[in-house]
C-alpha positions in Angstrom: 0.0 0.0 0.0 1.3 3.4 -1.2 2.3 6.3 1.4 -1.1 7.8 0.5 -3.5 5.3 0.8 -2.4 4.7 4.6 -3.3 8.2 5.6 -6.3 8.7 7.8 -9.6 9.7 5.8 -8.2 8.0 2.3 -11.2 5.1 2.2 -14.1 5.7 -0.1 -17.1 3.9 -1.0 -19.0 3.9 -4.8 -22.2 3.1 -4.9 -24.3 2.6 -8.0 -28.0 2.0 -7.5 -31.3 2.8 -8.9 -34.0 4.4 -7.2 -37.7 4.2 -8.0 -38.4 8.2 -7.6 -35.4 10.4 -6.9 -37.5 13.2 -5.1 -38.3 10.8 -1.9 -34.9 9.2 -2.3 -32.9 12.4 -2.1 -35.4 13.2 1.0 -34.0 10.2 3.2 -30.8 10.5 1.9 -30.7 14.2 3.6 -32.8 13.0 6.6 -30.2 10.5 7.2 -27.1 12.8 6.9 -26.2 13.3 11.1 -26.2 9.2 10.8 -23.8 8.9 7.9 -21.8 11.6 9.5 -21.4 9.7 13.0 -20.9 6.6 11.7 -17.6 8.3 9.7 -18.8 9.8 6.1 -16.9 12.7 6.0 -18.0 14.1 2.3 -19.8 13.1 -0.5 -20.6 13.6 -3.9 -24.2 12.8 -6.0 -24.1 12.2 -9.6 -26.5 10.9 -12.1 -26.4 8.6 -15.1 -26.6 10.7 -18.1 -28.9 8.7 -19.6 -31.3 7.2 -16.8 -31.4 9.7 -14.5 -32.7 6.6 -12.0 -29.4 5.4 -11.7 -27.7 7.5 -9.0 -23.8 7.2 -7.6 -23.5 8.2 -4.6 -19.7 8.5 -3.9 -18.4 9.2 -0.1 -14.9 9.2 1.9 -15.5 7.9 4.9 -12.5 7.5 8.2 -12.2 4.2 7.3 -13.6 1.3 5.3 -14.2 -0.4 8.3 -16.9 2.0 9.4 -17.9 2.2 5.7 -18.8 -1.5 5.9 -20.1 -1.4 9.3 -22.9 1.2 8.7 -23.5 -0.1 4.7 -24.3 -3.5 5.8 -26.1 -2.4 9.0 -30.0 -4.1 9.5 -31.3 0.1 9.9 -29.2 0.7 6.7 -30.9 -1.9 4.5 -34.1 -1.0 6.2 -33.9 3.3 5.0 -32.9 2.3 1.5 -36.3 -0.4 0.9 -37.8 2.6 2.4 -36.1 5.0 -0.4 -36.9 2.1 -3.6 -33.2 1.4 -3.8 -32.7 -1.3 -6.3 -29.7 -3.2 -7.0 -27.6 -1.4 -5.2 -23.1 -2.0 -5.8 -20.9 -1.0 -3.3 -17.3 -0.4 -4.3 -14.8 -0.1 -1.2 -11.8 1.6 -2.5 -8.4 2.8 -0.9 -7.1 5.9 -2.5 -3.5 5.5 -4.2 -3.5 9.6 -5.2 -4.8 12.6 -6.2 -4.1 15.8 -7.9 -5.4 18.5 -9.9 -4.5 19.0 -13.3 
């Protein structure tokens, strides 16, 4: 593992997933922000599939992919996104190697 990818805060998570109706998924998605953020999501980005715009990624550093896992894979976790009409969803657990700005 590189110098980089050891520093604290360097784990991120990809997720692909559809959602039934974006409106009421975006509304849980806020109304669950103080629990991402105290279960270690630090930032996070919201994109949408150019051509479905059903398919959302929702990509997030987090303080580690442990508490990445921890509160992905949690029983309230799967519970809010039935609740949202997440389908399908794809987790990617990635360690960053680098960065920059070109």
């Amino acid at each position: 593992m590189t110098e980089q990818a050891s520093k604290p805060h360097n784990s991120f998570v990809l997720i692909i997933h559809e959602v039934a109706d974006y409106a009421k998924w975006k509304t849980i998605f806020e109304d669950a922000a103080e629990i991402r953020r105290q279960a270690g999501e630090i930032e996070y980005q919201l994109l949408a599939d150019e051509a479905y715009n059903c398919r959302v990624v929702h990509f997030s550093r987090w303080t580690s992919l442990a508490a990445a896992r921890a509160f992905f894979e949690s029983p309230e976790l799967i519970e809010i996104r039935r609740m949202a009409g997440v389908r399908a969803p794809d987790f990617i657990y990635l360690n960053q190697l680098e960065a920059g700005t070109l």
